[in-house]
C-alpha positions in Angstrom: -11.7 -0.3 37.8 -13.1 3.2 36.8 -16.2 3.4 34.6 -15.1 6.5 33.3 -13.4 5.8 29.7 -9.6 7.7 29.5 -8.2 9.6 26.8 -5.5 7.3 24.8 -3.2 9.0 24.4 -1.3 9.8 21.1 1.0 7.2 20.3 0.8 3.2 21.6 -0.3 0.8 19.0 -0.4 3.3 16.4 2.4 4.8 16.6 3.9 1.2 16.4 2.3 0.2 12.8 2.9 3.4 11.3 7.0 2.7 11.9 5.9 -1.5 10.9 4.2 0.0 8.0 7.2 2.4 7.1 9.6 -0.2 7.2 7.8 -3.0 5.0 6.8 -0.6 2.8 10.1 1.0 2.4 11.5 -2.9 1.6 8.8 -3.5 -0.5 9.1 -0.6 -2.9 12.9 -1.5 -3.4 11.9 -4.6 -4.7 8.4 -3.7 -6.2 8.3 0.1 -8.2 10.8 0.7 -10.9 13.6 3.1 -10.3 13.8 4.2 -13.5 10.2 5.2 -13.0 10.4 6.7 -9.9 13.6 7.3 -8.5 15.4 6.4 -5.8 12.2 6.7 -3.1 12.8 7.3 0.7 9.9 7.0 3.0 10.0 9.6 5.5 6.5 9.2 7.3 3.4 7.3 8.2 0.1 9.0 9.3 -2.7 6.4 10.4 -6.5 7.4 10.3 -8.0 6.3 13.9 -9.7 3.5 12.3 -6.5 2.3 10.3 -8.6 2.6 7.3 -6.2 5.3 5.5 -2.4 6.1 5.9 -0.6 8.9 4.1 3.1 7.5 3.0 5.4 10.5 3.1 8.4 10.0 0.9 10.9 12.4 -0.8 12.8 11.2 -3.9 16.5 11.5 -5.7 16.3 11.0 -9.7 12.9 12.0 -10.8 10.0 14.4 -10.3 8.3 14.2 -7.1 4.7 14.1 -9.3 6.5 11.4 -11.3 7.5 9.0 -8.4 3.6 10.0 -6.2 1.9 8.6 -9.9 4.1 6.0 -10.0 3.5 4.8 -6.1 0.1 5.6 -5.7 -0.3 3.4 -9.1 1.2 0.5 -7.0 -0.5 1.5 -4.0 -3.3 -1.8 -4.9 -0.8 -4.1 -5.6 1.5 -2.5 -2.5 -1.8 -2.9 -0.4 -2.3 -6.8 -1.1 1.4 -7.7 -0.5 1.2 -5.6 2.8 -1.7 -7.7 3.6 0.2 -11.2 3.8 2.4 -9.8 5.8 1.4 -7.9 8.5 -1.6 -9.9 10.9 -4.2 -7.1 11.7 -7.6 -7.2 10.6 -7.8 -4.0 8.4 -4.8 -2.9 6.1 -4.9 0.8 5.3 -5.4 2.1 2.2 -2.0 3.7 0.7 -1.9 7.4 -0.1 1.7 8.7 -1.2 2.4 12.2 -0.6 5.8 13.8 -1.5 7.1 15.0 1.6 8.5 18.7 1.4 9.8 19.2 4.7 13.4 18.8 3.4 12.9 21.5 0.6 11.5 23.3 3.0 14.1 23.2 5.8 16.5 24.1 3.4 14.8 27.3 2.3 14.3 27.8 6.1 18.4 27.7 6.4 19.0 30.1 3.5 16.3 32.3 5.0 18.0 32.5 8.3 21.4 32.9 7.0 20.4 35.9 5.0 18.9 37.3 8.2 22.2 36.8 9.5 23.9 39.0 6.7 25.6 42.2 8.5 23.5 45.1 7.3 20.5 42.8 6.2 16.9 44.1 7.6 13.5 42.7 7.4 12.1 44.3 4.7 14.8 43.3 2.8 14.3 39.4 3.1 10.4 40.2 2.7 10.9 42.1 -0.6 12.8 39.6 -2.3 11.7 38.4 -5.7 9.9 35.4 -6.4 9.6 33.8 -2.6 6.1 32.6 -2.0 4.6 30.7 0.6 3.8 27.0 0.0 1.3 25.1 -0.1 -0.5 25.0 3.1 -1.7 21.6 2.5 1.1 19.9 2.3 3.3 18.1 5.2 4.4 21.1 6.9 2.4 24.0 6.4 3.1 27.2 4.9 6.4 28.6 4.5 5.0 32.5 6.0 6.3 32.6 9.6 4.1 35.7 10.4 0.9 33.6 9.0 -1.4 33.2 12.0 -1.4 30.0 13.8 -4.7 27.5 14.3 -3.9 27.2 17.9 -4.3 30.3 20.2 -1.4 31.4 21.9 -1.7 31.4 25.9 
């Protein structure tokens, strides 16, 4: 047995109660959240902090405003929290933060980018002259929508 600690690696048990997470969750917000409230929701993702303490719920959503449906989930994120409680068996239950997930938007936008590129006789300063296309919000799942925006990670 080696006394030096290893690096876990990403992934293992965590990785396993996001997904657990994710699919109660999803089961209990069928049952639980009012559609008329906030639309038909779709969890797409589950980020666990380290110490399980926090998890960000990514969801996207048909039939209402995506600020709509994260008011109405984070305003069942207590009551989500207990019932997620009795049923999974670990010691500490995260605390529920919804997010609306824009990685969908933003593949899309992505596709219509790429097709225009694909125009015959279409250049690049036409696509990065075009009216009204602004990057998003670098905060949210996905980062910003600039491919030329410098990356956090240096390049080898």
């Amino acid at each position: 047995m080696s006394r030096h600690r290893q690096k876990k690696l990403p992934g293992g048990r965590t990785l396993r109660l996001a997904d657990q997470i994710q699919k109660d969750l999803a089961e209990m917000i069928q049952r639980e959240v009012d559609v008329s409230r906030a639309g038909l929701v779709t969890l797409t993702g589950v980020e666990l902090t380290p110490d399980y303490a926090h998890a960000k719920v990514y969801f996207t959503v048909m039939g209402a405003q995506a600020d709509a449906a994260a008011a109405a989930l984070n305003e069942k994120a207590g009551w989500l929290h207990s019932l997620l409680f009795k049923q999974l068996h670990i010691h500490t239950v995260p605390t529920l933060h919804f997010l609306h997930d824009q990685q969908m938007s933003r593949g899309m936008a992505m596709n219509q980018l790429i097709a225009r590129a694909n125009e015959p006789g279409m250049t690049a300063d036409d696509i990065e002259s075009e009216p009204g296309r602004q990057a998003e919000d670098p905060d949210v799942r996905g980062g910003p929508l600039d491919p030329a925006a410098p990356d956090d990670k240096p390049r080898r």
